[in-house]
C-alpha positions as CSV (number, residue, x, y, z in Angstrom):
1,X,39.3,-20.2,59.5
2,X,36.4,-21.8,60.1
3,X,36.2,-20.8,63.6
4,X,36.3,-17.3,62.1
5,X,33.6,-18.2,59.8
6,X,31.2,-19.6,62.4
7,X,32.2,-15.8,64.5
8,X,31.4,-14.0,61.8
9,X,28.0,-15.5,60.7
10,X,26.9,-15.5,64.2
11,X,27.6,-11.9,64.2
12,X,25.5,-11.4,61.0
13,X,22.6,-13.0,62.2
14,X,22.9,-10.8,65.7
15,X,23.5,-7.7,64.3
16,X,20.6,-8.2,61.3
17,X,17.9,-9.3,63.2
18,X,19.0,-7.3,66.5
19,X,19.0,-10.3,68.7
20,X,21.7,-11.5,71.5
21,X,24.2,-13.8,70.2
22,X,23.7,-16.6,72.3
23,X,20.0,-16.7,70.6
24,X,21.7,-17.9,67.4
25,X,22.3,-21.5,67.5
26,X,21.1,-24.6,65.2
27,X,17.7,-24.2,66.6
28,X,17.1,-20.5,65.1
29,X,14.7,-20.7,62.5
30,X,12.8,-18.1,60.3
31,X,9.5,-17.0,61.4
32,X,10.7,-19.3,64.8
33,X,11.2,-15.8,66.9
34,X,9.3,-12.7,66.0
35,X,13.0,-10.5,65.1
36,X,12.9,-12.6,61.9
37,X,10.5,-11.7,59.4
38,X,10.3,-11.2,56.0
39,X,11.8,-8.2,56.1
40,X,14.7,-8.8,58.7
41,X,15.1,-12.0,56.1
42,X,16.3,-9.1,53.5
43,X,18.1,-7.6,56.0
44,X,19.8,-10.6,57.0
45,X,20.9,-11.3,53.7
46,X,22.5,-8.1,52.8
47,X,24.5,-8.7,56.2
48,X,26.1,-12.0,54.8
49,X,26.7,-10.7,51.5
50,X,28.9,-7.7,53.3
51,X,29.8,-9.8,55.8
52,X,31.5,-12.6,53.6
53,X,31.9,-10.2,50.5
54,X,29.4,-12.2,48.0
55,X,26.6,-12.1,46.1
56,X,23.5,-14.7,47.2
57,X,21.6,-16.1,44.0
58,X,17.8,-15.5,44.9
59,X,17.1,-19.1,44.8
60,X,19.4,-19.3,47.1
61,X,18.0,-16.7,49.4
62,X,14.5,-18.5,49.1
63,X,16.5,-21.7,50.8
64,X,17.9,-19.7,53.6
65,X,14.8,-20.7,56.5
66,X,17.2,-21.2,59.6
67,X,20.7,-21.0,60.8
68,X,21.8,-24.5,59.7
69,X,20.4,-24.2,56.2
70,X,22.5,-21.1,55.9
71,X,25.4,-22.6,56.4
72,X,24.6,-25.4,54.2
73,X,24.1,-22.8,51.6
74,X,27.1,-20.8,52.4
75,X,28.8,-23.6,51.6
76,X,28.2,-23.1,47.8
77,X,30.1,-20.0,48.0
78,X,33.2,-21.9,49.3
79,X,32.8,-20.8,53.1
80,X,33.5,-23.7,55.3
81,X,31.7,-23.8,58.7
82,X,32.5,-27.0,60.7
83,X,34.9,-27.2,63.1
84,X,38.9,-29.1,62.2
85,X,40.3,-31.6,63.6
């Protein structure tokens, strides 16, 4: 599942801010390329709430400034994305 997970979030952040998948990666941060802005940011989130079928408290939304703090958030919402062994 968690391989799904890590699939489906890199999807979200490819398909919100319009950017090849292999740009998303730890490094990815907001504001760090110009396809993520404020307003992609909204975008983005809606994309993870479909995407994962929940509902992101604003705080937590404010938190959300790169692709490892997403996940670390995400995590709140009992989504799991490190790998098994």
């Amino acid at each position: 599942m968690n391989d799904k997970n890590i699939e489906l979030l890199t999807n979200a952040f490819a398909n919100a801010l319009d950017i090849d998948k292999n740009q998303v990666n730890n490094e990815l941060k907001y504001q760090g390329i110009p396809q993520w802005d404020s307003i992609t940011h909204m975008f983005l989130i809606n994309e993870l709430e479909s995407t994962f079928q929940i509902e992101i408290d604003a705080d937590d939304v404010l938190e959300m400034n790169s692709f490892v703090r997403v996940k670390e958030v995400l995590e709140k919402y009992n989504l799991s994305f490190e790998k098994q062994n």
